[in-house]
PDB file of N, CA, C and O in Angstrom, chain B, residues numbered from 101:
ATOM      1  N   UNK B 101      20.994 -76.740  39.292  1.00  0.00           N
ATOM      2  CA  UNK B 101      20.860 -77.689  40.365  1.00  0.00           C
ATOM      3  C   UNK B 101      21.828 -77.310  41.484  1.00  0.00           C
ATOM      4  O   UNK B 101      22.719 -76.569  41.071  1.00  0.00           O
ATOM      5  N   UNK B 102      21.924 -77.671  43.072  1.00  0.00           N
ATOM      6  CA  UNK B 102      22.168 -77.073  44.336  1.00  0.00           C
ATOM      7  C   UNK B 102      23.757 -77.941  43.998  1.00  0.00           C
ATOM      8  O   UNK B 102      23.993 -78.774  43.123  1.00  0.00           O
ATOM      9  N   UNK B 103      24.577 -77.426  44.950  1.00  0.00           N
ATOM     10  CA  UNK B 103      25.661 -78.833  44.770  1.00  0.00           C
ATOM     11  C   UNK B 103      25.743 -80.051  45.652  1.00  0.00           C
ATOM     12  O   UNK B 103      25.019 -80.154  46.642  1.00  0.00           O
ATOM     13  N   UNK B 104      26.457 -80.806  45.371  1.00  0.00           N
ATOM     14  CA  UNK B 104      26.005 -82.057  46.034  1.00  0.00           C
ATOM     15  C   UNK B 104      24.746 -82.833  46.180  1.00  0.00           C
ATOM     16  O   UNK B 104      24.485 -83.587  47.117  1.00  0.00           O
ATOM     17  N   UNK B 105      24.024 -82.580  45.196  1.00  0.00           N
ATOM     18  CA  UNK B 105      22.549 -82.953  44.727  1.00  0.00           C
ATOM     19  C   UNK B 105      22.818 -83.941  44.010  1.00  0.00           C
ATOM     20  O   UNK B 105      23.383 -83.798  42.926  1.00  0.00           O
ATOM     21  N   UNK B 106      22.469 -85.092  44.477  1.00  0.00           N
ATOM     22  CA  UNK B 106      21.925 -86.416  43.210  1.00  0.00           C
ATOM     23  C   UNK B 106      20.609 -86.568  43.594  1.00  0.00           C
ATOM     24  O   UNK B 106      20.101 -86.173  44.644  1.00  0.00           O
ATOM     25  N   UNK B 107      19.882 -87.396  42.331  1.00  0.00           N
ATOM     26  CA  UNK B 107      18.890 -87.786  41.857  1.00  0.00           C
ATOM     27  C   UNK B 107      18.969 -88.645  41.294  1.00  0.00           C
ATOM     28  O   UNK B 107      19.874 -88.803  40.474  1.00  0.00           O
ATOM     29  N   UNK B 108      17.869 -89.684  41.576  1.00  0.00           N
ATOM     30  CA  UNK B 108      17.828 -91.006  40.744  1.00  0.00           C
ATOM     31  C   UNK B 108      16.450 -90.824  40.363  1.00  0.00           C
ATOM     32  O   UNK B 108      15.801 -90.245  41.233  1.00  0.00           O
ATOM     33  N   UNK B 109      15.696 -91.195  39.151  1.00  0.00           N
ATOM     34  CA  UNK B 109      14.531 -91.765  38.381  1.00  0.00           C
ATOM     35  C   UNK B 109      14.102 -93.289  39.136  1.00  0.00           C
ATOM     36  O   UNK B 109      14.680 -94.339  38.854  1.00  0.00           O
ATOM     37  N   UNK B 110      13.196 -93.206  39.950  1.00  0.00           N
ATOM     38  CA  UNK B 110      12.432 -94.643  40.280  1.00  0.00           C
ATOM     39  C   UNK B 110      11.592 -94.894  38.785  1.00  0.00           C
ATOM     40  O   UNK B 110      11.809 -95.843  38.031  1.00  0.00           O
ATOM     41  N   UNK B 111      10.897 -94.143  38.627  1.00  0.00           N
ATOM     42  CA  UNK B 111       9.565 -94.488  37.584  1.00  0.00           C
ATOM     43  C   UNK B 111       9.836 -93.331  36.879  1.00  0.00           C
ATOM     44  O   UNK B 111      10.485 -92.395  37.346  1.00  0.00           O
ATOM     45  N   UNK B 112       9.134 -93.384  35.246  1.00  0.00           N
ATOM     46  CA  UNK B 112       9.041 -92.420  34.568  1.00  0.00           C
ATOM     47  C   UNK B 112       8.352 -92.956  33.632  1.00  0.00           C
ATOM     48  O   UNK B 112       8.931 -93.689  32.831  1.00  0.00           O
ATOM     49  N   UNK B 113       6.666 -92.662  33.495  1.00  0.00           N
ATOM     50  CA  UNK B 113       5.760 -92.741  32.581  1.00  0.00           C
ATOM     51  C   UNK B 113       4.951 -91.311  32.046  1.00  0.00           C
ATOM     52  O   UNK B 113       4.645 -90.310  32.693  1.00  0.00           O
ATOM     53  N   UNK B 114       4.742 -91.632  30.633  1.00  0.00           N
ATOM     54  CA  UNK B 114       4.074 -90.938  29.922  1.00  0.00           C
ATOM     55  C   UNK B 114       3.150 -91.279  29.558  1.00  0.00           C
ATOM     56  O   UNK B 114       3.293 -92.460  29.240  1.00  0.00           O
ATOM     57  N   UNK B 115       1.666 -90.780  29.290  1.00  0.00           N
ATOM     58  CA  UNK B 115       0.535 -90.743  28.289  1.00  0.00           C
ATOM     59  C   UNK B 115       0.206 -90.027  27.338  1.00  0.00           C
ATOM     60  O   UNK B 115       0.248 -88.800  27.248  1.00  0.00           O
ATOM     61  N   UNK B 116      -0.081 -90.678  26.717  1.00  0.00           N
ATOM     62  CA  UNK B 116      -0.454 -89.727  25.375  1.00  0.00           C
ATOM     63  C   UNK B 116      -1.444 -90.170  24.551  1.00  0.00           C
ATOM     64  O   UNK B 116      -1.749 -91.360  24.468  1.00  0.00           O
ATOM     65  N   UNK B 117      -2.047 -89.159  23.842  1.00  0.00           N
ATOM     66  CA  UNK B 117      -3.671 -88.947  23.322  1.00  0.00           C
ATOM     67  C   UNK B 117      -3.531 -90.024  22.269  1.00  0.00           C
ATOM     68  O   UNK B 117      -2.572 -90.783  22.411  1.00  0.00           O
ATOM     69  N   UNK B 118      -4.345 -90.215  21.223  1.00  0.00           N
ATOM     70  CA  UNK B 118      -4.507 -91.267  20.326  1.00  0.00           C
ATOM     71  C   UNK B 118      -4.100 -90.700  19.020  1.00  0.00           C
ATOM     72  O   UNK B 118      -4.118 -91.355  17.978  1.00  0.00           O
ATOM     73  N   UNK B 119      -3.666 -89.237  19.123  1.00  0.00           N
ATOM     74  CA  UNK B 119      -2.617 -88.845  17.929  1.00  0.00           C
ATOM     75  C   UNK B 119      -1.137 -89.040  18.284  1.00  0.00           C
ATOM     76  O   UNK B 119      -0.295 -88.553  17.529  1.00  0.00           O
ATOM     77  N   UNK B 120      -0.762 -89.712  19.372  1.00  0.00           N
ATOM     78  CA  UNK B 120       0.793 -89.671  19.787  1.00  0.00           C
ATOM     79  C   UNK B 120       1.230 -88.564  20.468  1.00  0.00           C
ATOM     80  O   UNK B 120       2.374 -88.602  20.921  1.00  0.00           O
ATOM     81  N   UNK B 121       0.361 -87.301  20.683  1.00  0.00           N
ATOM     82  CA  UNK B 121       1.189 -86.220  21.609  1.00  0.00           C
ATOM     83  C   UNK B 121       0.877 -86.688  23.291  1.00  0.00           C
ATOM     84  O   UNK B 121      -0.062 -87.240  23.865  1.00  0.00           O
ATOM     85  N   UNK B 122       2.504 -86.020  23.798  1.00  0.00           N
ATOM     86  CA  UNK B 122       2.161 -86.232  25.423  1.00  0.00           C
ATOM     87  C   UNK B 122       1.443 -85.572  25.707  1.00  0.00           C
ATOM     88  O   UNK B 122       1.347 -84.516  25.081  1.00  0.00           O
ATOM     89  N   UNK B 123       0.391 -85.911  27.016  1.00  0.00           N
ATOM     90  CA  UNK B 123      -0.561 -85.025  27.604  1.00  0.00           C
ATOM     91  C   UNK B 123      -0.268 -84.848  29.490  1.00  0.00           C
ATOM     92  O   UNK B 123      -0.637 -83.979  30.279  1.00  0.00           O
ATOM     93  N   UNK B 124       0.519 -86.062  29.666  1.00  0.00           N
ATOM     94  CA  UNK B 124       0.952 -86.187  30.702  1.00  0.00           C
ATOM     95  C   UNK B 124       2.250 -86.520  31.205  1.00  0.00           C
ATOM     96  O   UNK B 124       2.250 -87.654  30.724  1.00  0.00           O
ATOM     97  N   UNK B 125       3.308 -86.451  31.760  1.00  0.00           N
ATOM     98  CA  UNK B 125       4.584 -87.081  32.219  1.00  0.00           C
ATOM     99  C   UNK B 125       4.902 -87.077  33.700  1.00  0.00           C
ATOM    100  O   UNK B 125       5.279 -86.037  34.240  1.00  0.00           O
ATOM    101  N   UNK B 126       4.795 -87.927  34.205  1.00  0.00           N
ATOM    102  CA  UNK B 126       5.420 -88.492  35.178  1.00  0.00           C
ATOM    103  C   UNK B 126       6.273 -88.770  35.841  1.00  0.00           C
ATOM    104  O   UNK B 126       6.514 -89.954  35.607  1.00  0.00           O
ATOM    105  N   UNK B 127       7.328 -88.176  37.018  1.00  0.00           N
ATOM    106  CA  UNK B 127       8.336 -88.566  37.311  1.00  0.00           C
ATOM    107  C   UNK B 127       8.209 -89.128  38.844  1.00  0.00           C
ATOM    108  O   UNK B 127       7.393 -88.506  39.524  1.00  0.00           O
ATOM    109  N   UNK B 128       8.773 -90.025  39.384  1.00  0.00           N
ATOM    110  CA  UNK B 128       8.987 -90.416  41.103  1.00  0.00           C
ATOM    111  C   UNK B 128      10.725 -90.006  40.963  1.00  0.00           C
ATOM    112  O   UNK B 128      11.542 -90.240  40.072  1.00  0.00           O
ATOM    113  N   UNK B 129      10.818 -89.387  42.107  1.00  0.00           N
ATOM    114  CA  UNK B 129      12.107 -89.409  41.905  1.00  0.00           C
ATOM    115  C   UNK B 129      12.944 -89.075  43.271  1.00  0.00           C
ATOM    116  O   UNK B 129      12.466 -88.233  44.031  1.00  0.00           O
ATOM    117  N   UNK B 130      14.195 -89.721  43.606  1.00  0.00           N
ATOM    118  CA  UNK B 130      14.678 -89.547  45.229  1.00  0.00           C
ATOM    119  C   UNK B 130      15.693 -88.384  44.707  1.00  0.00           C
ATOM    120  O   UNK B 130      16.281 -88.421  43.626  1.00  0.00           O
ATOM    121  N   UNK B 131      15.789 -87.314  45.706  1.00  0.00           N
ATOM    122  CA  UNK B 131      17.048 -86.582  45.752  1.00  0.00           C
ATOM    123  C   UNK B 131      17.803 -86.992  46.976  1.00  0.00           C
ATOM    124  O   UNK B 131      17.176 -87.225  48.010  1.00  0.00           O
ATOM    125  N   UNK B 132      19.267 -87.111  46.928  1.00  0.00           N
ATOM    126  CA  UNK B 132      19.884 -86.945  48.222  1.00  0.00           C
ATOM    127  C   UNK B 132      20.956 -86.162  47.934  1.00  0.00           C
ATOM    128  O   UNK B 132      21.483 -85.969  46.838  1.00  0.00           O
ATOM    129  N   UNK B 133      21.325 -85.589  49.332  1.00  0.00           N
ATOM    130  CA  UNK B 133      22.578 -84.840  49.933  1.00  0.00           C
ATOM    131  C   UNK B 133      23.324 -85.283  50.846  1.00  0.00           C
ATOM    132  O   UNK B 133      22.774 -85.718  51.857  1.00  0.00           O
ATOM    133  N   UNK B 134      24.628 -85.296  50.760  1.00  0.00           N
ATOM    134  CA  UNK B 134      25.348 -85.918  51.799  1.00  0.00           C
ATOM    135  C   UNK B 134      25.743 -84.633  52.383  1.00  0.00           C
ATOM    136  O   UNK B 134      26.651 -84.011  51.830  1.00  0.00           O
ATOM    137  N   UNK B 135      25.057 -84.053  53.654  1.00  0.00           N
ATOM    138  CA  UNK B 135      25.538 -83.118  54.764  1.00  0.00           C
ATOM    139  C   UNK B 135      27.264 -83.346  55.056  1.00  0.00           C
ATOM    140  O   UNK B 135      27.774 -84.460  54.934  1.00  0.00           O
ATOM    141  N   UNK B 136      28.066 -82.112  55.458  1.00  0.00           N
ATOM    142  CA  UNK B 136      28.926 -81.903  56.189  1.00  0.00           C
ATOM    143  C   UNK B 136      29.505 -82.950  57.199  1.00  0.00           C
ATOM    144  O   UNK B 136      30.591 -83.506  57.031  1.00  0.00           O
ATOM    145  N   UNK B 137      28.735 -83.149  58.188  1.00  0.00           N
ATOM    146  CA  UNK B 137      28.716 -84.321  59.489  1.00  0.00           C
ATOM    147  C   UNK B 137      28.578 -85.809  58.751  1.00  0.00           C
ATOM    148  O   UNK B 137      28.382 -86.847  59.382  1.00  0.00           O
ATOM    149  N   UNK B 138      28.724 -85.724  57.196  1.00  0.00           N
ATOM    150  CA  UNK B 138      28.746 -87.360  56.895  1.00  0.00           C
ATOM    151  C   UNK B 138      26.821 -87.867  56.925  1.00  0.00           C
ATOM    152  O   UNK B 138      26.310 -88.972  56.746  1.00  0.00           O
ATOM    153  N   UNK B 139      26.429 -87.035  57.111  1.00  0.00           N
ATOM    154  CA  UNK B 139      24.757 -87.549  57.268  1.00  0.00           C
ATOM    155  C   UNK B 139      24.177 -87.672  55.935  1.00  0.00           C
ATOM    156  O   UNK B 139      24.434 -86.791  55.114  1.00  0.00           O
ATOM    157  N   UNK B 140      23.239 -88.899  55.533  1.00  0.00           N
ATOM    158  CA  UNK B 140      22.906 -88.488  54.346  1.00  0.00           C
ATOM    159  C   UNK B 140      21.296 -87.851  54.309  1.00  0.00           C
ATOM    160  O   UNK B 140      20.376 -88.391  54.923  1.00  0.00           O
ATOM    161  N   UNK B 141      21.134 -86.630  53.492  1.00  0.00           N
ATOM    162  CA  UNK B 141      19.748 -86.415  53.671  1.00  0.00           C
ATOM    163  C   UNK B 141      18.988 -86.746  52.083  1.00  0.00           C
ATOM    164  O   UNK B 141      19.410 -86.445  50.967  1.00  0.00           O
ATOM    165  N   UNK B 142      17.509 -87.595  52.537  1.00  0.00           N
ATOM    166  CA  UNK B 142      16.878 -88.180  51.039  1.00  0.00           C
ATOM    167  C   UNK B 142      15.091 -87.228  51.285  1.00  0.00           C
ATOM    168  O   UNK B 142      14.356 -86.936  52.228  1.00  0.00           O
ATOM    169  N   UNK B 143      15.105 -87.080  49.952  1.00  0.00           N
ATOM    170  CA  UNK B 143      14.042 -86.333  49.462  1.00  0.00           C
ATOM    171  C   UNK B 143      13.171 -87.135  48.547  1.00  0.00           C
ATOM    172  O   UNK B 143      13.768 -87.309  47.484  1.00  0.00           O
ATOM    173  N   UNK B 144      11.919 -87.723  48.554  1.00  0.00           N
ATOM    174  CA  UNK B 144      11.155 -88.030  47.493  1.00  0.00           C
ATOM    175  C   UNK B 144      10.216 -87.330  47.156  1.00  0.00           C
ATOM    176  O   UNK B 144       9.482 -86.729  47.941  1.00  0.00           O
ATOM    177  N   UNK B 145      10.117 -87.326  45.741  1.00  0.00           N
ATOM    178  CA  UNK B 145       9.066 -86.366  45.303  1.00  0.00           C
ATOM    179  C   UNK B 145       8.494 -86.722  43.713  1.00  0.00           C
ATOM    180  O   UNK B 145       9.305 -87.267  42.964  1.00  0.00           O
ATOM    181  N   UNK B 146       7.912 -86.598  43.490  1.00  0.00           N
ATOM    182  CA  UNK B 146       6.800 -87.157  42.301  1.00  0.00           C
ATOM    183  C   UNK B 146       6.660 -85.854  41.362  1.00  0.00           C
ATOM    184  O   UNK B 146       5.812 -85.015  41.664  1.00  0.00           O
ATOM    185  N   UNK B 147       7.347 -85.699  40.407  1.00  0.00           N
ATOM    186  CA  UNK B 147       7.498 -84.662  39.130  1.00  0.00           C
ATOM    187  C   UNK B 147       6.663 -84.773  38.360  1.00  0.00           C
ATOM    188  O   UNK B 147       6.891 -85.616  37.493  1.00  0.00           O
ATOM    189  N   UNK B 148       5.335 -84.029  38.269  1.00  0.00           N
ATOM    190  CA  UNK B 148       3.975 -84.367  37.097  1.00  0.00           C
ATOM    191  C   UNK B 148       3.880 -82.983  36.314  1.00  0.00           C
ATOM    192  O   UNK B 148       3.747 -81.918  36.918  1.00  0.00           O
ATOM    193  N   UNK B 149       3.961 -83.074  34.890  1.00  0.00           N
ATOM    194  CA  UNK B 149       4.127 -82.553  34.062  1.00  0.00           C
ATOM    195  C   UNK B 149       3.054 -82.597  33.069  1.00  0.00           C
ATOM    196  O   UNK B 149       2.802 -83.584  32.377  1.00  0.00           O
ATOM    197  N   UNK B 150       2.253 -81.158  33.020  1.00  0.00           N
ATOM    198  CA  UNK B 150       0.650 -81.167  31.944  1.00  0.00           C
ATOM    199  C   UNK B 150       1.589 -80.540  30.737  1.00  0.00           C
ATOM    200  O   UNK B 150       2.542 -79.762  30.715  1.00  0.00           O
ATOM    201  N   UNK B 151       0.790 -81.319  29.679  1.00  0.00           N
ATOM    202  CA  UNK B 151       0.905 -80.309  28.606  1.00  0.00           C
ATOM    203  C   UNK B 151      -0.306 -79.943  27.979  1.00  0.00           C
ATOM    204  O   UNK B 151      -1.320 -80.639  27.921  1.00  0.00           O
ATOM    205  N   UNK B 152      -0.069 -78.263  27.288  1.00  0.00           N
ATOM    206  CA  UNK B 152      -1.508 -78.062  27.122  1.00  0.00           C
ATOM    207  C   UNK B 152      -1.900 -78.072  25.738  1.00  0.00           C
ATOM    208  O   UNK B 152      -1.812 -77.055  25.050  1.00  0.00           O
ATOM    209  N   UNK B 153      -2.363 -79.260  25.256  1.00  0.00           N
ATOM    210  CA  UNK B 153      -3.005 -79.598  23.457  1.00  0.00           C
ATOM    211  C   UNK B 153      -2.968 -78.696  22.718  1.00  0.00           C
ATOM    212  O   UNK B 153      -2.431 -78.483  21.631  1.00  0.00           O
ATOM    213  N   UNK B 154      -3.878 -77.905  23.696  1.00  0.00           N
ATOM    214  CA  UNK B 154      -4.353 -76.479  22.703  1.00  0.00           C
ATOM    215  C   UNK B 154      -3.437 -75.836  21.592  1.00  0.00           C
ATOM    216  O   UNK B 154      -3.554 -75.817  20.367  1.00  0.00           O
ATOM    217  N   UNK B 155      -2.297 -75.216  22.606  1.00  0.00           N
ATOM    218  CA  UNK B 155      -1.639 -74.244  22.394  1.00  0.00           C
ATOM    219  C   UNK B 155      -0.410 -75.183  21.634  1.00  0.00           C
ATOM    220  O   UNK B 155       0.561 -74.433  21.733  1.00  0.00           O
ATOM    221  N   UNK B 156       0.052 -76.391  20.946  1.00  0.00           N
ATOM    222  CA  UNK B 156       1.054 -76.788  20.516  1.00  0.00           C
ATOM    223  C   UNK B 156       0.714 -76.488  19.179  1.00  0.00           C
ATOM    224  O   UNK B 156      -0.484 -76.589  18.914  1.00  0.00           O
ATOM    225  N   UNK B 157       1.461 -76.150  18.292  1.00  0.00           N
ATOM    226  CA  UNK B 157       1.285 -76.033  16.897  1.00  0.00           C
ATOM    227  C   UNK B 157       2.494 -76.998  16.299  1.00  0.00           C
ATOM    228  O   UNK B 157       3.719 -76.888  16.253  1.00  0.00           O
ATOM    229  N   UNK B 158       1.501 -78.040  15.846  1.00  0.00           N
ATOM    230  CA  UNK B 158       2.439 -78.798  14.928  1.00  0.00           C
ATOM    231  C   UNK B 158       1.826 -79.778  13.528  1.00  0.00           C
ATOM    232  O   UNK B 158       0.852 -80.523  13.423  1.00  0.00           O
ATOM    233  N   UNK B 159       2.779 -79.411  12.678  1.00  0.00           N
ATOM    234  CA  UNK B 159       2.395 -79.509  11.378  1.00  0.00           C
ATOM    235  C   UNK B 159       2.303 -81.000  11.040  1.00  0.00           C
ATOM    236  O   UNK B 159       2.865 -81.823  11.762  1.00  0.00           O
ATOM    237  N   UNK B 160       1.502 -81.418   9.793  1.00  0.00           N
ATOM    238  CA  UNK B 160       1.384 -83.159   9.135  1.00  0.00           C
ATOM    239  C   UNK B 160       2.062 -82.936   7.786  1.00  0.00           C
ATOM    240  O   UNK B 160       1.808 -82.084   6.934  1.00  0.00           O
ATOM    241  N   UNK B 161       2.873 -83.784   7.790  1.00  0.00           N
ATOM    242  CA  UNK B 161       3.767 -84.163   6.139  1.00  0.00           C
ATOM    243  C   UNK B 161       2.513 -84.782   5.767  1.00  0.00           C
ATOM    244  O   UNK B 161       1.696 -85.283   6.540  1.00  0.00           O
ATOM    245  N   UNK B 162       2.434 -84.688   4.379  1.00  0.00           N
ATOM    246  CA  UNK B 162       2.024 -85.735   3.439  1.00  0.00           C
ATOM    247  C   UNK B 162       3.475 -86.147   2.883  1.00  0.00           C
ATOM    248  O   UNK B 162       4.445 -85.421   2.667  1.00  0.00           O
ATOM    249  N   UNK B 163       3.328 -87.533   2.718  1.00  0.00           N
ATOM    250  CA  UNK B 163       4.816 -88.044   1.708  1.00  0.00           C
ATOM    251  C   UNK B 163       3.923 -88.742   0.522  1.00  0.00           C
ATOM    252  O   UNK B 163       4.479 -89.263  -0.445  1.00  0.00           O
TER     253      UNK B 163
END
């Protein structure tokens, strides 16, 4: 991360299939910088995250 970079989380949702894996994640999120001259500069931006089913390999216990 740059320096003088914060970030705050507005929202953060997930979906997921009807076996419990994520398929989707969601972020809104503000960055700001406080410039040199005391100015503050703000960034919003929306972080969306696929995952792809296919390719996860994961195993089932029996107990």
């Amino acid at each position: 991360m740059k320096k003088n970079l914060k970030y705050n989380i507005i929202e953060d949702c997930m979906h997921q299939t009807y076996e419990g894996l994520i398929e989707v994640h969601i972020q809104n999120v503000t960055f700001s910088k406080t410039l040199k001259d005391g100015t503050i500069l703000t960034h919003h931006a929306r972080i969306i995250t696929y995952v792809d089913i296919k390719n996860i390999a994961y195993k089932r216990y029996r107990i």
